[in-house]
C-alpha positions as CSV (number, residue, x, y, z in Angstrom):
1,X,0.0,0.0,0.0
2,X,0.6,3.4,-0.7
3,X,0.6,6.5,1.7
4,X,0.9,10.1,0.9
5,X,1.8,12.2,4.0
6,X,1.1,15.7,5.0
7,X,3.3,18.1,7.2
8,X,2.7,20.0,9.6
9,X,4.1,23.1,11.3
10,X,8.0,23.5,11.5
11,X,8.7,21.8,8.3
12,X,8.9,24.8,6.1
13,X,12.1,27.0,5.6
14,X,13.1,30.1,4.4
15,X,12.9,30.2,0.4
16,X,11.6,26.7,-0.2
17,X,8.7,27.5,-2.5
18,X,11.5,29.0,-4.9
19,X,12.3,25.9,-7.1
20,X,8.7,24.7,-7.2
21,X,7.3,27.8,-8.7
22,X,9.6,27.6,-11.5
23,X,6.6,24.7,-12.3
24,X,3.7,26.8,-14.3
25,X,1.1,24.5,-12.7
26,X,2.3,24.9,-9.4
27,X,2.6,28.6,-9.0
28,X,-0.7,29.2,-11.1
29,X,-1.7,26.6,-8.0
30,X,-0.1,28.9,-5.1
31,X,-1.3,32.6,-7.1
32,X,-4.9,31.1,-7.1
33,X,-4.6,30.1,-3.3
34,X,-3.0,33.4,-2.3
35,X,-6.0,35.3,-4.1
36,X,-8.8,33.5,-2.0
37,X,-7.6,34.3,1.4
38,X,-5.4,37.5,0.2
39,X,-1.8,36.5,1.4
40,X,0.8,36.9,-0.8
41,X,2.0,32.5,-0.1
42,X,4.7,33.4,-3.1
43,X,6.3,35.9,-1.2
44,X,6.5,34.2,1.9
45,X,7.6,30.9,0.3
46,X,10.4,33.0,-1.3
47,X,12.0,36.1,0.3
48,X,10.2,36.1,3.7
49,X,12.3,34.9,6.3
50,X,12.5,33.0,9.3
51,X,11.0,35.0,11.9
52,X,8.1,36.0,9.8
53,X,7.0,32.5,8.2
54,X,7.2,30.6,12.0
55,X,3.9,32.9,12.7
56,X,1.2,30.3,12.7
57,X,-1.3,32.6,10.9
58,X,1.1,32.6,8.0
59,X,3.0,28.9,8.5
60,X,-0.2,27.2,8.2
61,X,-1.2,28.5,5.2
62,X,1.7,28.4,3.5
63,X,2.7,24.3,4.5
64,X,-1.1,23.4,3.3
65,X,-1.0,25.8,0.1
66,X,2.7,24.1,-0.2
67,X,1.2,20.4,0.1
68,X,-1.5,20.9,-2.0
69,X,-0.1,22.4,-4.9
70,X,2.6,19.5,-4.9
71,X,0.2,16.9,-4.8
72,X,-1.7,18.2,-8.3
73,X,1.3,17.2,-10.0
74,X,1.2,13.6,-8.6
75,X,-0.7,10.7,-9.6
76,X,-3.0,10.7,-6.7
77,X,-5.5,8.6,-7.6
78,X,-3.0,6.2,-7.6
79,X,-2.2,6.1,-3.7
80,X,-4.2,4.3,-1.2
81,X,-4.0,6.4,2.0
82,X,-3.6,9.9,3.0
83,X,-2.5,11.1,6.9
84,X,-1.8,14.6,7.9
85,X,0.3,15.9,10.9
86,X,-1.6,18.9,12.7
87,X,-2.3,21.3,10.1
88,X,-1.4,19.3,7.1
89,X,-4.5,17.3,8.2
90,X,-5.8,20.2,6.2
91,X,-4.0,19.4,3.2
92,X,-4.8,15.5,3.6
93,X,-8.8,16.5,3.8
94,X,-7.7,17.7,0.3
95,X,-6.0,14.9,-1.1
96,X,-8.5,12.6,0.1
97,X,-11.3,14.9,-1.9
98,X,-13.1,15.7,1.6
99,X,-12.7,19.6,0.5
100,X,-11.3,21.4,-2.3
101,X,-8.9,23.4,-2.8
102,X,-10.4,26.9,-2.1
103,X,-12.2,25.2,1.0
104,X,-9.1,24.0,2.5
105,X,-7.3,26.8,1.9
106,X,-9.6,29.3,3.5
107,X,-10.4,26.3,6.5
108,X,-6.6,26.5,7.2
109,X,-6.6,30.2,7.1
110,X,-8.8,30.8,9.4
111,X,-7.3,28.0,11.8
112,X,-4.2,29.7,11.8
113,X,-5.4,33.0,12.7
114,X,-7.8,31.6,14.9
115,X,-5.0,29.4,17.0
116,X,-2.5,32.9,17.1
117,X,-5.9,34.6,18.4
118,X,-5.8,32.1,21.1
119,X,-2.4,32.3,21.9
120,X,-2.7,35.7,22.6
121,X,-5.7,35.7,24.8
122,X,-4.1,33.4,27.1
123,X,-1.1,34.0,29.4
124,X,2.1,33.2,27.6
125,X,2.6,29.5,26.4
126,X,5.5,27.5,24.5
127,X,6.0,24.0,23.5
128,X,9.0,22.6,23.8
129,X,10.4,18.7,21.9
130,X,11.4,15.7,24.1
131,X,14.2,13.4,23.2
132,X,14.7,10.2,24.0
133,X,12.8,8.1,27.4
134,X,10.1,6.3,28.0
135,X,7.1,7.4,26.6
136,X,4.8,6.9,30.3
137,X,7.6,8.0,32.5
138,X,7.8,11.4,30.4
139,X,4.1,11.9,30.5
140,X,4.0,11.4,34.4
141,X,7.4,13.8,34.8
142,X,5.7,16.6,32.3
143,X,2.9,16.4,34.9
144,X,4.8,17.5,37.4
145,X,5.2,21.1,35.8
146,X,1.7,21.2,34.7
147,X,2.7,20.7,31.1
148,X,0.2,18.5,28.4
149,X,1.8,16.4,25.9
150,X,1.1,17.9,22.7
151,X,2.5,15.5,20.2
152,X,3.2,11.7,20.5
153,X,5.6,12.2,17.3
154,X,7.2,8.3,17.9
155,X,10.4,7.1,17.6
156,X,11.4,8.7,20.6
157,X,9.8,12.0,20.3
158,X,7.2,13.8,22.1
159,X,6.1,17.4,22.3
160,X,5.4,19.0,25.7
161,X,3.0,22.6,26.0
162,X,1.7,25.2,28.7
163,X,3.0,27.5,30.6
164,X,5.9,29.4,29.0
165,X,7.0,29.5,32.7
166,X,6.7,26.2,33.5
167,X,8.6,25.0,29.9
168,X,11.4,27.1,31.2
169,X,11.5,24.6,34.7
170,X,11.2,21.5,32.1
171,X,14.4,22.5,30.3
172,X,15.9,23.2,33.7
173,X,14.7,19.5,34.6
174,X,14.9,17.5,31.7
175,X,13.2,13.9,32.1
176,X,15.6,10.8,32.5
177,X,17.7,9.7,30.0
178,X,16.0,12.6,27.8
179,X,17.0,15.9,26.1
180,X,14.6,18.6,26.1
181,X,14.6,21.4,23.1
182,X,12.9,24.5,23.3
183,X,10.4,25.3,19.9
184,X,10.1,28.7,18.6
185,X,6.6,28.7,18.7
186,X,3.7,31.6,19.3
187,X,1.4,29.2,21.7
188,X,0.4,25.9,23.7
189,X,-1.1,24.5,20.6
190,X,-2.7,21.2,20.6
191,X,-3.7,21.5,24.4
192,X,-6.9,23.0,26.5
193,X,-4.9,26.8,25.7
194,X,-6.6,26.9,22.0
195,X,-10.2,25.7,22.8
196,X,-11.4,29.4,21.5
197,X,-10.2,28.2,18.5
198,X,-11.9,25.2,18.6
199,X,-15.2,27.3,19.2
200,X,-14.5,29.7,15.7
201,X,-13.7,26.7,13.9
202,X,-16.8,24.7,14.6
203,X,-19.1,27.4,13.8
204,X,-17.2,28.1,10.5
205,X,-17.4,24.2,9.1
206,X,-21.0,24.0,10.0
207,X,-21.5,26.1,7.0
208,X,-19.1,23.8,4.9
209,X,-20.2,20.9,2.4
210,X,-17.7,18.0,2.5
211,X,-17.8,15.7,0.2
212,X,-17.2,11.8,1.2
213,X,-13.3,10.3,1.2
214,X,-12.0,8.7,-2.3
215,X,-9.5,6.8,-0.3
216,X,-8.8,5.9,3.1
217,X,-7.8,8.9,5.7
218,X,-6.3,8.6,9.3
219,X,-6.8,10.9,12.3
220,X,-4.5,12.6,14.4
221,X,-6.8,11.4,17.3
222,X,-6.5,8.1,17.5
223,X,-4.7,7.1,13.9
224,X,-8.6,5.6,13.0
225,X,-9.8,5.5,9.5
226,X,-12.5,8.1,9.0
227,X,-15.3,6.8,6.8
228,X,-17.1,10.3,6.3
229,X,-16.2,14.2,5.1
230,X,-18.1,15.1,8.0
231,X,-16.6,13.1,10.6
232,X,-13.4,14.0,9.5
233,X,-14.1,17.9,9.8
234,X,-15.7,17.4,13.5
235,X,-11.9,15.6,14.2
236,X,-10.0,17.8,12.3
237,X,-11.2,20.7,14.4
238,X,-11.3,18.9,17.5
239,X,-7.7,18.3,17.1
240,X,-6.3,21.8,17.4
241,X,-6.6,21.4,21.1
242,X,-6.4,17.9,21.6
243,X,-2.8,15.5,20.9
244,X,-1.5,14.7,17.5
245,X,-1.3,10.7,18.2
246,X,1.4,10.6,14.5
247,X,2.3,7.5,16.4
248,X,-0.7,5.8,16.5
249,X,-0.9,7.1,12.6
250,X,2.3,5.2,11.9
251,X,1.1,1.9,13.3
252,X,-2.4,2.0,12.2
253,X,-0.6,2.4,8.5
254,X,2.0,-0.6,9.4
255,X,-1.4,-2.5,10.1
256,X,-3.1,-1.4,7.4
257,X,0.1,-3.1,5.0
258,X,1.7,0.2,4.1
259,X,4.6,-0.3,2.8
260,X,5.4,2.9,0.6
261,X,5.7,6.4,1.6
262,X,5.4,9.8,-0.3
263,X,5.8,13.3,1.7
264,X,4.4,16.3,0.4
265,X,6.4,19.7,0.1
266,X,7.7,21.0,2.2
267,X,9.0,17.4,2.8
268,X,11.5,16.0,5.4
269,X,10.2,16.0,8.9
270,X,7.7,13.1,8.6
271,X,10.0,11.2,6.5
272,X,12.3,11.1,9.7
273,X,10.0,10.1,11.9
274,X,8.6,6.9,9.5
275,X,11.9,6.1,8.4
276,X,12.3,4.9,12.4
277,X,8.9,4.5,13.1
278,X,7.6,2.3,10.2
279,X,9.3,-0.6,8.4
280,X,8.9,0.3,4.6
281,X,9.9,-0.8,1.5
282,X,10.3,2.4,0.0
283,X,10.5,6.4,1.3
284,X,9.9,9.3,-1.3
285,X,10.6,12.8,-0.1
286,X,9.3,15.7,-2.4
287,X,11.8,17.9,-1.4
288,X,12.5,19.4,-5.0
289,X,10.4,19.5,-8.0
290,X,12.8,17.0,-9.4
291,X,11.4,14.4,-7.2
292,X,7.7,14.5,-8.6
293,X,9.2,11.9,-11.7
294,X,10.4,9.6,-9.2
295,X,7.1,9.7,-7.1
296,X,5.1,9.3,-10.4
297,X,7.0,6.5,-11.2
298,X,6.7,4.6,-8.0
299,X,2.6,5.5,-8.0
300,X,2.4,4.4,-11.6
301,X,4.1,1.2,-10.9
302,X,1.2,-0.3,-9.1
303,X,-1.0,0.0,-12.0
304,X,1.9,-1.8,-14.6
């Protein structure tokens, strides 16, 4: 089986759109997308740096816009599977034909100025990554400062949020046999901090039409197959203050026979994680437009 996989925040860099658009589908793709939610995503995938593309209300949009427009020049049809980590669950709605592309676009823009509303509302919150452990040992130890895991990323990883203040004591305290990194990130996201975006969310989609899945899609929740467009939207929403379970994403695809992976731009993080996480038979990274042949290939090969 074949999986396409969606980022999620933190994968995209400074100037990574700038090969891609060199593709005439892909930038009229990304124009089109910056149009209906009027943010200029070629400008930010381009020149914009660091500092200003880690703001969620522009990150978001610009991974999903990123995702999306790669996948048009794939053989979708062609894949089995589609999973999405945090926001690139956007994207995978997408891919899986649950929206289209101006609705997930404008869902995703919307969640990212929604979640930086939150942020701001709250008193100040951070996340910070966990390195090596035991998974139940670091959960009861990031109890101890009041902090929620976040992420369950696997192989090894896990993602702790609150309390900027209380982030600061975990770094100061690291769990056993662990390292603990600090993210440069505007909020607690993924934890009981963003429920207000929660609320603007759900009131938004109850307006939107979803159409069913043409293949199977995962949730962050629990790393279930969802079997409707609806369903999907009430967990995708849901989600942006609940964990990202990836882990539980990786082994529901292991069980499910995946064997093949292909990440969409901006590609690498996830391919880390099931490279360790996931025994596969084959791992395609879109990092460059020159790897959309190679992908092509190896989702035109089921079909020979």
């Amino acid at each position: 089986m074949i999986a396409i996989a969606c980022p999620g925040q933190g994968s995209q860099k400074p100037g990574f759109m700038s090969s891609w658009l060199e593709l005439p589908s892909y930038r009229k793709d990304i124009e089109m997308m910056s149009d209906v939610i009027g943010l200029d995503l070629i400008r930010h995938g381009t020149i914009s740096d660091e500092d200003t593309i880690r703001n969620t209300e522009i990150a978001q949009p610009l991974i999903v816009a990123a995702s999306i427009a790669s996948a048009n020049l794939l053989e979708i049809k062609s894949a089995d599977a589609v999973v999405g980590h945090s926001v690139g669950e956007v994207a995978a709605g997408y891919v899986a034909g649950i929206l289209n592309m101006e609705q997930a676009i404008q869902l995703v823009n919307l969640r990212g100025q929604a979640m930086s509303r939150a942020a701001k509302t709250s008193q100040e919150t951070s996340m910070a990554a966990i390195l090596g452990g035991e998974q139940d040992e670091i959960v009861q130890h990031l109890a101890k400062f009041n902090l929620t895991p976040a992420n369950y990323n696997g192989s090894g990883q896990i993602v702790a949020a609150g309390l900027a203040s209380d982030i600061k004591e975990l770094i100061q305290n690291p769990p056993q046999m662990a390292k603990v990194i600090p993210l440069s990130v505007s909020g607690a996201f993924h934890t009981s901090f963003m429920q207000p975006a929660v609320a603007e969310l759900e009131k938004y989609t109850q307006d939107l039409e979803p159409q069913e899945p043409m293949m199977t899609v995962l949730s962050n929740q629990k790393g279930q197959v969802v079997s409707t467009g609806k369903k999907y939207l009430e967990l995708l929403v849901g989600q942006v203050a609940n964990p990202v379970r990836w882990d539980l994403c990786m082994k529901a695809m292991s069980k499910k026979g995946v064997r093949v992976v292909i990440e969409l731009s901006p590609a690498g993080t996830l391919s880390g994680l099931v490279k360790r996480g996931m025994e596969l038979s084959n791992l395609v990274t879109l990092r460059e437009p020159s790897d959309i042949d190679y992908a092509n290939q190896v989702l035109g090969a089921r079909n020979d």
